[in-house]
C-alpha positions as protocol buffer text, in pm:
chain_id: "A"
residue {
  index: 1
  type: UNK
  ca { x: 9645 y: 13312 z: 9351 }
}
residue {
  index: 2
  type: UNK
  ca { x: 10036 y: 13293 z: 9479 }
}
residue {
  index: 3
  type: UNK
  ca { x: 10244 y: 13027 z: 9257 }
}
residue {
  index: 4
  type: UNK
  ca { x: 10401 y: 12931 z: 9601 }
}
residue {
  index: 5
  type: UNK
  ca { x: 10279 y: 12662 z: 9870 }
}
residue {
  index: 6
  type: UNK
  ca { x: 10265 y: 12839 z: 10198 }
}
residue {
  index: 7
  type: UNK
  ca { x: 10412 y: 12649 z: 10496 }
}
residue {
  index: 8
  type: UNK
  ca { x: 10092 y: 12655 z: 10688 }
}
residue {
  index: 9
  type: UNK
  ca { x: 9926 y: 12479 z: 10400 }
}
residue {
  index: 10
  type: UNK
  ca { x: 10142 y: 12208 z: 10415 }
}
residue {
  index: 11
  type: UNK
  ca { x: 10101 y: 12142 z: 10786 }
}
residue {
  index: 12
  type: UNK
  ca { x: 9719 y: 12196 z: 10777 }
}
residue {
  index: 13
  type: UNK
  ca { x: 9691 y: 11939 z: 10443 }
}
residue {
  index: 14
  type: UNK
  ca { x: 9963 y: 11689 z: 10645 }
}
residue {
  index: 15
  type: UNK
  ca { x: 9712 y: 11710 z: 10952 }
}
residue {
  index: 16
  type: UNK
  ca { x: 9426 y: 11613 z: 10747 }
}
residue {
  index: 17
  type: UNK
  ca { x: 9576 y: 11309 z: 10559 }
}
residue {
  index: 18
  type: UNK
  ca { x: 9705 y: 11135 z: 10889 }
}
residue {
  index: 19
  type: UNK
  ca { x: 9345 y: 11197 z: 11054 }
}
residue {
  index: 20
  type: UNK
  ca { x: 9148 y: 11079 z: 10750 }
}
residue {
  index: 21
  type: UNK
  ca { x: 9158 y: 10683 z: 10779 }
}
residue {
  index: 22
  type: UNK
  ca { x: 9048 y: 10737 z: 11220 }
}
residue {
  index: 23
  type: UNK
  ca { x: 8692 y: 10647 z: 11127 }
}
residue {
  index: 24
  type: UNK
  ca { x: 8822 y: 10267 z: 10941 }
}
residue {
  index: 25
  type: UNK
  ca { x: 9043 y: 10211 z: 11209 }
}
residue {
  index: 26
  type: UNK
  ca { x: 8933 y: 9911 z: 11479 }
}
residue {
  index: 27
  type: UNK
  ca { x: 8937 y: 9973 z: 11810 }
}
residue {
  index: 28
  type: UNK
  ca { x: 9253 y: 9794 z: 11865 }
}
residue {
  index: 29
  type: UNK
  ca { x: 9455 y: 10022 z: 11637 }
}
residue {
  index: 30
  type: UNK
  ca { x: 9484 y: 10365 z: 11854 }
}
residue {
  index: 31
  type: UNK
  ca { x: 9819 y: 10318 z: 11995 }
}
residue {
  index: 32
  type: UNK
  ca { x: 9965 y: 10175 z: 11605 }
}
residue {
  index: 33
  type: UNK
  ca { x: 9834 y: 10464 z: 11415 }
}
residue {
  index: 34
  type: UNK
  ca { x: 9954 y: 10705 z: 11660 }
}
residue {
  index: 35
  type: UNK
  ca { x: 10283 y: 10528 z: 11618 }
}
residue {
  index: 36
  type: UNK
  ca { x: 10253 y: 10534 z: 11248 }
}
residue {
  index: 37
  type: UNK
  ca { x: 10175 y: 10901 z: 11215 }
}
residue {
  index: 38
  type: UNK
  ca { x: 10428 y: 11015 z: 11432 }
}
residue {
  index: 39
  type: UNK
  ca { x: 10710 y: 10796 z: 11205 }
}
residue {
  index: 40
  type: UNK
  ca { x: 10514 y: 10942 z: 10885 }
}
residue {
  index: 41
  type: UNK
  ca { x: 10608 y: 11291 z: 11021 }
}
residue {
  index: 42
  type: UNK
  ca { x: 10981 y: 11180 z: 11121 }
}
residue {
  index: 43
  type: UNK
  ca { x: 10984 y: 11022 z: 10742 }
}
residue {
  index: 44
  type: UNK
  ca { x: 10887 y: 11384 z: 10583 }
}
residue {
  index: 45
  type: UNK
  ca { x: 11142 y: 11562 z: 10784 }
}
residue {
  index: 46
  type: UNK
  ca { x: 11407 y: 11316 z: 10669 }
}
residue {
  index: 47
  type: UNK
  ca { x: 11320 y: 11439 z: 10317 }
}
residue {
  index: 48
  type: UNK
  ca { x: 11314 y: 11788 z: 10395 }
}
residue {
  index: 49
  type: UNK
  ca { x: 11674 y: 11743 z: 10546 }
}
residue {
  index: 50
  type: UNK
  ca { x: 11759 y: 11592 z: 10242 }
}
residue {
  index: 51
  type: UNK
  ca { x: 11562 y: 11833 z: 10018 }
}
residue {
  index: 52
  type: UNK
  ca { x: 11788 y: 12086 z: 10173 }
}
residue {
  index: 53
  type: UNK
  ca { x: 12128 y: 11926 z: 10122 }
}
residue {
  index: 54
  type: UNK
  ca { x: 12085 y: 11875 z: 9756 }
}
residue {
  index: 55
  type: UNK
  ca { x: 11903 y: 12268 z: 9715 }
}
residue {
  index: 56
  type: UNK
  ca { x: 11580 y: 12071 z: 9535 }
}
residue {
  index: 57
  type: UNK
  ca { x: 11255 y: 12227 z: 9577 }
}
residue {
  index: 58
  type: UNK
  ca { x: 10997 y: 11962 z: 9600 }
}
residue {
  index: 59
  type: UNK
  ca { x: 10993 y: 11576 z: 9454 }
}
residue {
  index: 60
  type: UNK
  ca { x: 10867 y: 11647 z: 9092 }
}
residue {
  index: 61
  type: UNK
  ca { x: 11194 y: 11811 z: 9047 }
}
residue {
  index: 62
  type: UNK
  ca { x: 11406 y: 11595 z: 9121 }
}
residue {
  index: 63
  type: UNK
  ca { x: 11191 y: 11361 z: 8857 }
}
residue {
  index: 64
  type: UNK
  ca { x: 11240 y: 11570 z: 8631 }
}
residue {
  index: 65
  type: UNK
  ca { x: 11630 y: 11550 z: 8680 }
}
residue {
  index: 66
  type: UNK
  ca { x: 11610 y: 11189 z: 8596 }
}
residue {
  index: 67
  type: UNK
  ca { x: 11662 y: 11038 z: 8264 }
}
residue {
  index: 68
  type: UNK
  ca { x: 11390 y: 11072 z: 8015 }
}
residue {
  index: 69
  type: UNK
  ca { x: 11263 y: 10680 z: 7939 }
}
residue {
  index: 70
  type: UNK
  ca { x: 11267 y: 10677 z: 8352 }
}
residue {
  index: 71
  type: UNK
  ca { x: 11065 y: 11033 z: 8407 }
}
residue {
  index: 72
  type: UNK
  ca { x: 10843 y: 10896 z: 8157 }
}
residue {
  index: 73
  type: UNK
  ca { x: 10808 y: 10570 z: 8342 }
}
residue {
  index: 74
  type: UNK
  ca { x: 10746 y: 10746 z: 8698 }
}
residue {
  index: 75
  type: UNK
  ca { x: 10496 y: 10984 z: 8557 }
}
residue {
  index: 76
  type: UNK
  ca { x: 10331 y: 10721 z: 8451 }
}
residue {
  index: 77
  type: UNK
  ca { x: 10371 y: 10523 z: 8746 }
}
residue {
  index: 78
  type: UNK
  ca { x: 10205 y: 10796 z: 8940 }
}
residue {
  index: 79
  type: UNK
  ca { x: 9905 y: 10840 z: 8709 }
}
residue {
  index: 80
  type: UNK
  ca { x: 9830 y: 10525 z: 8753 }
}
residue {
  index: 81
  type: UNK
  ca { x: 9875 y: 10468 z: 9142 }
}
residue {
  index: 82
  type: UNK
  ca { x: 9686 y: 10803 z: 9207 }
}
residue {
  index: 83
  type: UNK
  ca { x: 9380 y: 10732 z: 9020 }
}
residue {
  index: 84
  type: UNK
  ca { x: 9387 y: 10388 z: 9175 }
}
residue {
  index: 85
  type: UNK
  ca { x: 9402 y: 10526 z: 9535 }
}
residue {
  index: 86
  type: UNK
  ca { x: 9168 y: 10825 z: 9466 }
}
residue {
  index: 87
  type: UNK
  ca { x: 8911 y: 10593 z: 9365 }
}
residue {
  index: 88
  type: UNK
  ca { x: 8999 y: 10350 z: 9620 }
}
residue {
  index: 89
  type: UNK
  ca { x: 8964 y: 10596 z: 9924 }
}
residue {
  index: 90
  type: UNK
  ca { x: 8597 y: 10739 z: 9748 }
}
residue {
  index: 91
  type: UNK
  ca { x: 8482 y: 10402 z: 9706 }
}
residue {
  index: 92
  type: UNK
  ca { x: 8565 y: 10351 z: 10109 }
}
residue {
  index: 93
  type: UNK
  ca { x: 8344 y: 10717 z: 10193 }
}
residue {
  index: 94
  type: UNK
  ca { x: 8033 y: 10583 z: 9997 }
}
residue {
  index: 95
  type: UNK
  ca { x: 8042 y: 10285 z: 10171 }
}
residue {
  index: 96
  type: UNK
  ca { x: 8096 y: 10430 z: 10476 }
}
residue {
  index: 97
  type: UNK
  ca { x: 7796 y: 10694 z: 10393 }
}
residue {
  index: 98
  type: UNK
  ca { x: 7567 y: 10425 z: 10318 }
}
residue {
  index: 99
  type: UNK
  ca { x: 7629 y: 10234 z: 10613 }
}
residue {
  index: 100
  type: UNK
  ca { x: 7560 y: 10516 z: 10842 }
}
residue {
  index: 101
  type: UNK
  ca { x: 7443 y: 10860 z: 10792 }
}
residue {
  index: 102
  type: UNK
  ca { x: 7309 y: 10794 z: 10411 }
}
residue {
  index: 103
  type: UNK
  ca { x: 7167 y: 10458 z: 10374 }
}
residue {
  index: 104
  type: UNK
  ca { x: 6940 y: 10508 z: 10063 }
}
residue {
  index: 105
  type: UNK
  ca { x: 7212 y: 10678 z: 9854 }
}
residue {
  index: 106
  type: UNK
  ca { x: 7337 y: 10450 z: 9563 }
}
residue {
  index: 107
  type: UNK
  ca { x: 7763 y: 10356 z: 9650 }
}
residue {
  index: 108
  type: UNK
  ca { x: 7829 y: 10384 z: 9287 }
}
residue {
  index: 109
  type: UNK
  ca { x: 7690 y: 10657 z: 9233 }
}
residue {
  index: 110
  type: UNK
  ca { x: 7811 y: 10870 z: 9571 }
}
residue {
  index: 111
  type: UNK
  ca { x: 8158 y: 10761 z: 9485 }
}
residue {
  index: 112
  type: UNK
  ca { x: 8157 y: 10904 z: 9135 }
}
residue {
  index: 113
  type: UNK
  ca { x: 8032 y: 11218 z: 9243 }
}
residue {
  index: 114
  type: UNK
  ca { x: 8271 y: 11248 z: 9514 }
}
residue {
  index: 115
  type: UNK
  ca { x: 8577 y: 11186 z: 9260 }
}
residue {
  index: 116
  type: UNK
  ca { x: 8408 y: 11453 z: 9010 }
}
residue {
  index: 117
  type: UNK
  ca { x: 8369 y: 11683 z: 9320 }
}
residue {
  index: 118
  type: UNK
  ca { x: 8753 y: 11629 z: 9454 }
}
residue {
  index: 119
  type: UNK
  ca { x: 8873 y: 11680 z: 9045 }
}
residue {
  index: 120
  type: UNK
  ca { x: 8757 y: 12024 z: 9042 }
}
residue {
  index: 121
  type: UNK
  ca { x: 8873 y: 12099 z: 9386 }
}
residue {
  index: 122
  type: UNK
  ca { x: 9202 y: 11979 z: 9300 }
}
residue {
  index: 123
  type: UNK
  ca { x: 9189 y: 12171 z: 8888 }
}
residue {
  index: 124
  type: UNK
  ca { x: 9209 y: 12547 z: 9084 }
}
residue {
  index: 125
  type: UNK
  ca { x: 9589 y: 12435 z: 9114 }
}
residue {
  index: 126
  type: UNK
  ca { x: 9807 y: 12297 z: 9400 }
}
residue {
  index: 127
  type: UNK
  ca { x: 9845 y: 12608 z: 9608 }
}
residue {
  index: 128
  type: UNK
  ca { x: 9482 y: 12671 z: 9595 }
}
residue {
  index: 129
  type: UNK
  ca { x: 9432 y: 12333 z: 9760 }
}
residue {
  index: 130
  type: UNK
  ca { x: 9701 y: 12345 z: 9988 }
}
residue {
  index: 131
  type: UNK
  ca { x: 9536 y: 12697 z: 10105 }
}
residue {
  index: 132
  type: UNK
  ca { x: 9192 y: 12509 z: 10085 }
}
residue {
  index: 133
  type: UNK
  ca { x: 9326 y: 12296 z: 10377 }
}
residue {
  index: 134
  type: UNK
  ca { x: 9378 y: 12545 z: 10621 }
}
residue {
  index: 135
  type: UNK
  ca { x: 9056 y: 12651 z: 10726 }
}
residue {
  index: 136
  type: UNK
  ca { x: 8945 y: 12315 z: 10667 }
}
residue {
  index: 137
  type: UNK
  ca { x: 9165 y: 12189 z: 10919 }
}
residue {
  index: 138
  type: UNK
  ca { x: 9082 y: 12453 z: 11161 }
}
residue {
  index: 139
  type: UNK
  ca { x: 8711 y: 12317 z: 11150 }
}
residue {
  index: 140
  type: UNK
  ca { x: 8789 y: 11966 z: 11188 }
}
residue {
  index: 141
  type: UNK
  ca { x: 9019 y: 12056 z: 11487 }
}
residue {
  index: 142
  type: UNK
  ca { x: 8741 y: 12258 z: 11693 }
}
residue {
  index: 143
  type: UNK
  ca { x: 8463 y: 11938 z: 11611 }
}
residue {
  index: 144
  type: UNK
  ca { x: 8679 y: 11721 z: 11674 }
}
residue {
  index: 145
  type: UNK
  ca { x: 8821 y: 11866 z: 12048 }
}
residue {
  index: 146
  type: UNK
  ca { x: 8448 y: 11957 z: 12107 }
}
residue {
  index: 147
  type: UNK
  ca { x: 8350 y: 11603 z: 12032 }
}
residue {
  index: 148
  type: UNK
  ca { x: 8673 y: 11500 z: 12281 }
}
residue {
  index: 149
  type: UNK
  ca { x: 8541 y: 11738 z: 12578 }
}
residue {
  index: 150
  type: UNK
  ca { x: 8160 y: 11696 z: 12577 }
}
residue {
  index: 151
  type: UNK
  ca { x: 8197 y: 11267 z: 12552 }
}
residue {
  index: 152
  type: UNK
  ca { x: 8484 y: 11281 z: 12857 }
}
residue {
  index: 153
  type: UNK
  ca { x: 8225 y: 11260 z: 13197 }
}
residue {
  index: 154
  type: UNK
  ca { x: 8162 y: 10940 z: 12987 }
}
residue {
  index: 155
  type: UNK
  ca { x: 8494 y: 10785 z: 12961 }
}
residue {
  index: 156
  type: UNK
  ca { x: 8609 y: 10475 z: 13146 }
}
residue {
  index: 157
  type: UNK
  ca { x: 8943 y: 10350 z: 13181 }
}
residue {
  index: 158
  type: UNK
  ca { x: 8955 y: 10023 z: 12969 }
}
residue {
  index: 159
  type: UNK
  ca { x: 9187 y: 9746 z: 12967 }
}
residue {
  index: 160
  type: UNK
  ca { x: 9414 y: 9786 z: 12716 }
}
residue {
  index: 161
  type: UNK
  ca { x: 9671 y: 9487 z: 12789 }
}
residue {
  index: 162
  type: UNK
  ca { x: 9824 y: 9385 z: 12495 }
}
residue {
  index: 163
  type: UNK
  ca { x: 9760 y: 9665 z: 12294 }
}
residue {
  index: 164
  type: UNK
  ca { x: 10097 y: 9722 z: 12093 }
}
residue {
  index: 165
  type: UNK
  ca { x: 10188 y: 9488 z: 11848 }
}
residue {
  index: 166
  type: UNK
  ca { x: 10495 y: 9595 z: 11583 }
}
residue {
  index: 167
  type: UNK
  ca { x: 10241 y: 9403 z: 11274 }
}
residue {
  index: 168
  type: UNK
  ca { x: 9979 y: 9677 z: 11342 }
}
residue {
  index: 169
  type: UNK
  ca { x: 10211 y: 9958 z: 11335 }
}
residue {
  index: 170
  type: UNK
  ca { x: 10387 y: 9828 z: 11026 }
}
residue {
  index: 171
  type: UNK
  ca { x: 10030 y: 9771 z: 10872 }
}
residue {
  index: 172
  type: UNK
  ca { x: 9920 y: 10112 z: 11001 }
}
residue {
  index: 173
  type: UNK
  ca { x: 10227 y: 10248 z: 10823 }
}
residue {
  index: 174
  type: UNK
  ca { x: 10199 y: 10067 z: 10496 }
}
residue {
  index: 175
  type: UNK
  ca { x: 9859 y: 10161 z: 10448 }
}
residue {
  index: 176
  type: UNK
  ca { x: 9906 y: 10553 z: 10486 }
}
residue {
  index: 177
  type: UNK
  ca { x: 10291 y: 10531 z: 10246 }
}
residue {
  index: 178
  type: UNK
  ca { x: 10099 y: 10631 z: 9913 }
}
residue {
  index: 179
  type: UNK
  ca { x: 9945 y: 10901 z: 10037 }
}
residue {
  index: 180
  type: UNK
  ca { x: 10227 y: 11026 z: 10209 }
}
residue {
  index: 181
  type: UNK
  ca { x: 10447 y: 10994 z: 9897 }
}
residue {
  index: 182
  type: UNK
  ca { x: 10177 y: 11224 z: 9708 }
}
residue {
  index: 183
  type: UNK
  ca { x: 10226 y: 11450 z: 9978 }
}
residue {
  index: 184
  type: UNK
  ca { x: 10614 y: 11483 z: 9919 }
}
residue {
  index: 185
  type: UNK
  ca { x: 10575 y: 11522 z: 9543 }
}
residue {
  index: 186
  type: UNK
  ca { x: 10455 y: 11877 z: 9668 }
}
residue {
  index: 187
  type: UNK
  ca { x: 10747 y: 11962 z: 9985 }
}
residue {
  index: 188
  type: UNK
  ca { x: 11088 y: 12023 z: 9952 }
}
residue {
  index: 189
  type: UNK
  ca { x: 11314 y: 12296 z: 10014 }
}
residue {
  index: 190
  type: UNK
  ca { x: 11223 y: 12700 z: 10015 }
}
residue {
  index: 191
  type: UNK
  ca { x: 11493 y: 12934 z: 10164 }
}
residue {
  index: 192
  type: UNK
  ca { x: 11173 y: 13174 z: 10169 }
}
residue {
  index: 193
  type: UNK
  ca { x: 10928 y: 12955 z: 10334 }
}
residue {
  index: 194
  type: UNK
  ca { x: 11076 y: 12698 z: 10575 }
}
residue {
  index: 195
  type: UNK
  ca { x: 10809 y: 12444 z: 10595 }
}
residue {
  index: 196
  type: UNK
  ca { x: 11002 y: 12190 z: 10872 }
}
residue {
  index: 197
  type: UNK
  ca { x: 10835 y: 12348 z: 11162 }
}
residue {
  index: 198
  type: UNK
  ca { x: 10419 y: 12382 z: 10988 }
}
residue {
  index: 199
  type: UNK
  ca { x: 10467 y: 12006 z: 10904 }
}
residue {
  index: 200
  type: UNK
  ca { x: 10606 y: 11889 z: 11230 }
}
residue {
  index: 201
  type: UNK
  ca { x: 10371 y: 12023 z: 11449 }
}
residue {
  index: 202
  type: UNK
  ca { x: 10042 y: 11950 z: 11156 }
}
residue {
  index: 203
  type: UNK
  ca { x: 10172 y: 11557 z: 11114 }
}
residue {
  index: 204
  type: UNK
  ca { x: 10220 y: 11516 z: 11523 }
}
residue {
  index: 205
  type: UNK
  ca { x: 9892 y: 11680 z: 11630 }
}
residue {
  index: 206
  type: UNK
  ca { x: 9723 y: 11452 z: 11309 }
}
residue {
  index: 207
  type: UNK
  ca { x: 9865 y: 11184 z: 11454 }
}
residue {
  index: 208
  type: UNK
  ca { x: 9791 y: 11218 z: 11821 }
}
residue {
  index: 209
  type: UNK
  ca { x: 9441 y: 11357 z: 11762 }
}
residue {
  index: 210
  type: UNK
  ca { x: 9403 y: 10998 z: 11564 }
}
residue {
  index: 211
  type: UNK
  ca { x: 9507 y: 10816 z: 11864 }
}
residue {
  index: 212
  type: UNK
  ca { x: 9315 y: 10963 z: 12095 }
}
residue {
  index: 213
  type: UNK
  ca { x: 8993 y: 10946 z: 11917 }
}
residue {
  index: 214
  type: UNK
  ca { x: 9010 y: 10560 z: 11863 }
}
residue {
  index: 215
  type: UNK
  ca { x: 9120 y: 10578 z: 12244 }
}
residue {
  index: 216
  type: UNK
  ca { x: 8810 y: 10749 z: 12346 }
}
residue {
  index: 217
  type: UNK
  ca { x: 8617 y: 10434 z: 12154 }
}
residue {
  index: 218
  type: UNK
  ca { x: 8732 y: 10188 z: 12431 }
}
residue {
  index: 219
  type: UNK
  ca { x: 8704 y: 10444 z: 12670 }
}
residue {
  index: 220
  type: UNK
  ca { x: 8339 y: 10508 z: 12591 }
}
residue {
  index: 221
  type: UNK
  ca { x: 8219 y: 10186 z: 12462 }
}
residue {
  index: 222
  type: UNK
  ca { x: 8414 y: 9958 z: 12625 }
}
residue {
  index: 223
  type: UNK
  ca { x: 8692 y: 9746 z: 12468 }
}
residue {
  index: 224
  type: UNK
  ca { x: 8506 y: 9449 z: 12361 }
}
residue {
  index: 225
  type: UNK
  ca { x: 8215 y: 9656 z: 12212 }
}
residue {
  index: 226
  type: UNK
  ca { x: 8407 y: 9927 z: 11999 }
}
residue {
  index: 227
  type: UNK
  ca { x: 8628 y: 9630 z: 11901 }
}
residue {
  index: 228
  type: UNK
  ca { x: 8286 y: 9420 z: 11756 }
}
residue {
  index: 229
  type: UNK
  ca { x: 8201 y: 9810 z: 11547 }
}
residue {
  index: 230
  type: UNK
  ca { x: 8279 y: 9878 z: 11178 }
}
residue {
  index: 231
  type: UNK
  ca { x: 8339 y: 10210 z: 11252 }
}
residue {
  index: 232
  type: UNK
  ca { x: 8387 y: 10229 z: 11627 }
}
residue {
  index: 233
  type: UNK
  ca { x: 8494 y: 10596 z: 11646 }
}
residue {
  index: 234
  type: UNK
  ca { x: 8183 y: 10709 z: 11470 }
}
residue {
  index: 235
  type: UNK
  ca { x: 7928 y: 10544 z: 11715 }
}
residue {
  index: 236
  type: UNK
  ca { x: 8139 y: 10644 z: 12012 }
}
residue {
  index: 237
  type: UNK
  ca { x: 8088 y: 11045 z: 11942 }
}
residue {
  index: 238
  type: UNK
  ca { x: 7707 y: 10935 z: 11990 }
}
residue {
  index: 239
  type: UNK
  ca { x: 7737 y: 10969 z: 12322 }
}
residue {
  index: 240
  type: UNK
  ca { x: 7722 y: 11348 z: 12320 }
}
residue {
  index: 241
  type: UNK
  ca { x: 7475 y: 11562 z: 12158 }
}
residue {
  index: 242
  type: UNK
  ca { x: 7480 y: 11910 z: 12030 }
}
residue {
  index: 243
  type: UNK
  ca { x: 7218 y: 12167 z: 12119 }
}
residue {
  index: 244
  type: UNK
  ca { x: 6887 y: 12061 z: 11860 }
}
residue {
  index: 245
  type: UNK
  ca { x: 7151 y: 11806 z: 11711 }
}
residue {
  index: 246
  type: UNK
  ca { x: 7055 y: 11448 z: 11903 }
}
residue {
  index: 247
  type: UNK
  ca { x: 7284 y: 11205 z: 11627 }
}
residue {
  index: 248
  type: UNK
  ca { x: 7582 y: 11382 z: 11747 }
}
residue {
  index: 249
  type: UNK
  ca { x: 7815 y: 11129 z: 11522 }
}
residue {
  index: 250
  type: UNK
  ca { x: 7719 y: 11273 z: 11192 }
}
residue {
  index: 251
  type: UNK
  ca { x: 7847 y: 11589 z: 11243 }
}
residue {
  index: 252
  type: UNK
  ca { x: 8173 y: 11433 z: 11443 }
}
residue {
  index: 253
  type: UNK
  ca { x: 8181 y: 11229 z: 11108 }
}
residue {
  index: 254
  type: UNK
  ca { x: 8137 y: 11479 z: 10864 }
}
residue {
  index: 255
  type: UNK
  ca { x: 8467 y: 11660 z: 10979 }
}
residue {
  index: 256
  type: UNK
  ca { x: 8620 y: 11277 z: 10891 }
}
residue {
  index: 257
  type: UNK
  ca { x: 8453 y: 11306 z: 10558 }
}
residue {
  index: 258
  type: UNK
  ca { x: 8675 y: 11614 z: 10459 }
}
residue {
  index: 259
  type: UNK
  ca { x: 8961 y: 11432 z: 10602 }
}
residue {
  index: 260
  type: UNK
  ca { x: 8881 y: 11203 z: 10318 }
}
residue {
  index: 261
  type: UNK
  ca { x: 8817 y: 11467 z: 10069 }
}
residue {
  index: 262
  type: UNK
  ca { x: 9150 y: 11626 z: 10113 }
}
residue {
  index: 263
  type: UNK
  ca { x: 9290 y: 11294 z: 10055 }
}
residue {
  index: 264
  type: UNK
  ca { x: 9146 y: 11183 z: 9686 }
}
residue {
  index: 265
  type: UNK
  ca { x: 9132 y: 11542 z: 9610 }
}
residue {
  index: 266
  type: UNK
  ca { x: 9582 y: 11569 z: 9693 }
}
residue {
  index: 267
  type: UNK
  ca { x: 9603 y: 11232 z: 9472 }
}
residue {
  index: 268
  type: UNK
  ca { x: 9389 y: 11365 z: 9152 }
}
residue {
  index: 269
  type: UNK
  ca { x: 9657 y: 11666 z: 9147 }
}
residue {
  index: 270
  type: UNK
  ca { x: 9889 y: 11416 z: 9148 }
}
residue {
  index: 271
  type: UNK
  ca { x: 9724 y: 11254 z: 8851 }
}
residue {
  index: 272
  type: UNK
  ca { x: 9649 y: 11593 z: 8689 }
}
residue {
  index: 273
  type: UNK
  ca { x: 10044 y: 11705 z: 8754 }
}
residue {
  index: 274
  type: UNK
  ca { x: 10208 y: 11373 z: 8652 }
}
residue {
  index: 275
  type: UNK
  ca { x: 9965 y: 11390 z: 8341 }
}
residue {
  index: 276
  type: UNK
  ca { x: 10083 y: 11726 z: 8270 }
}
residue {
  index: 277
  type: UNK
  ca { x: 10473 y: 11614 z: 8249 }
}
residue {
  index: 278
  type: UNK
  ca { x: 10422 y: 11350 z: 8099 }
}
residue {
  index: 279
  type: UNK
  ca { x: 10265 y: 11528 z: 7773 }
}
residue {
  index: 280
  type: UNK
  ca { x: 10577 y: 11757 z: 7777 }
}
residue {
  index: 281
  type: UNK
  ca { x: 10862 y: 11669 z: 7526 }
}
């Protein structure tokens, strides 16, 4: 397994953490996460400009540049935020799973599994799971644009007055920071593998793919139904169905659900890596 990150590993994993939250999002938020994703990816290439000035190869080295009582404190910082948010976002897919596709399977119990599952994903090493993301994200790109295509002689323009407001985008944008900031720890600068151009085009295409989806919820259900949905994005691919397949949504969701995977699975290596560090004198 290469020691190195390749560039089209970062834009396939950056692609997959903007698109991950589409399936909470309310009908209302297309247009702000869009926004948000698309400043997320302006926000990484600020860093790699920076990464670049100051020759530093990712964010964990310039921690461990830092002075030891505060290296010791970030580590620990990070531990602590990452297993927070890891469990936070597999608490969030059980729930989701027993609301829709697996209603008799126990929250707790789905959650916990889906932590232990992401921990050993995320144990084969970070350039294992950065490589893990690529085909991943070339499955949940072809579901999701087939998904987009076969739902379209559907679609109906909806009124969408009203739609922009600066609180959703800065909500939109707070929500997705900790995840991005786990995604930084690993990107920096490689005079070998320039990763600028893999993580521009991953982060927009995340980010417009997310818009679009929610989009096609009003444009399917109608604004003041997908708005009244939990999880109006899921029950708007229902309007499509798959050869044999008639609840079309579970598979649109499943591509969702490793959207999610990649997520808790990038924060445990941050966990794992900050844990690491922090036992080294």
């Amino acid at each position: 397994m290469p020691d190195k990150i390749f560039p089209y590993g970062q834009g396939a994993m950056f692609f997959l953490l903007i698109l991950a939250p589409t399936l909470f999002l309310s009908a209302n938020d297309w247009l702000h996460a869009m926004c948000a994703g698309l400043l997320f990816v302006l926000l990484a290439l600020l860093w790699l400009a920076l990464a670049k000035h100051f020759q530093v190869r990712d964010l964990w080295t310039w921690i461990a540049h830092t002075p030891h009582a505060l290296r010791q404190t970030i580590y620990f910082v990070l531990m602590l935020s990452s297993a927070g948010y890891a469990a936070y976002t597999a608490w969030r897919s059980a729930v989701f799973l027993s609301q829709t596709a697996l209603k008799l399977w126990n929250v707790w119990l789905a959650a916990l599994g889906l932590l232990i599952i992401c921990w050993f994903i995320a144990k084969q090493g970070t350039p294992a799971l950065f490589l893990w993301a690529i085909p991943t994200t070339l499955t949940v790109g072809l579901i999701a644009l087939l998904s987009l295509v076969l739902s379209f002689p559907d679609w109906q323009m909806p009124d969408l007055s009203g739609t922009f407001l600066f609180s959703g985008m800065a909500r939109r944008t707070l929500d997705g920071i900790p995840i991005l900031i786990a995604f930084l720890l690993f990107t920096g600068f490689d005079p070998t593998l320039p990763q600028g151009r893999a993580i521009a085009l991953g982060g927009t295409l995340g980010a417009v793919l997310t818009g679009v989806i929610i989009f096609r919820a009003n444009a399917v259900l109608g604004a003041h139904c997908a708005r009244i949905l939990t999880y109006p994005a899921y029950a708007a691919a229902g309007v499509f169905q798959v050869g044999a397949l008639a609840r079309s949504e579970i598979l649109f969701g499943s591509i969702f659900f490793l959207c999610l995977v990649a997520r808790i699975a990038l924060s445990i290596r941050v966990l794992q890596t900050a844990y690491a560090a922090l036992r080294q004198k």
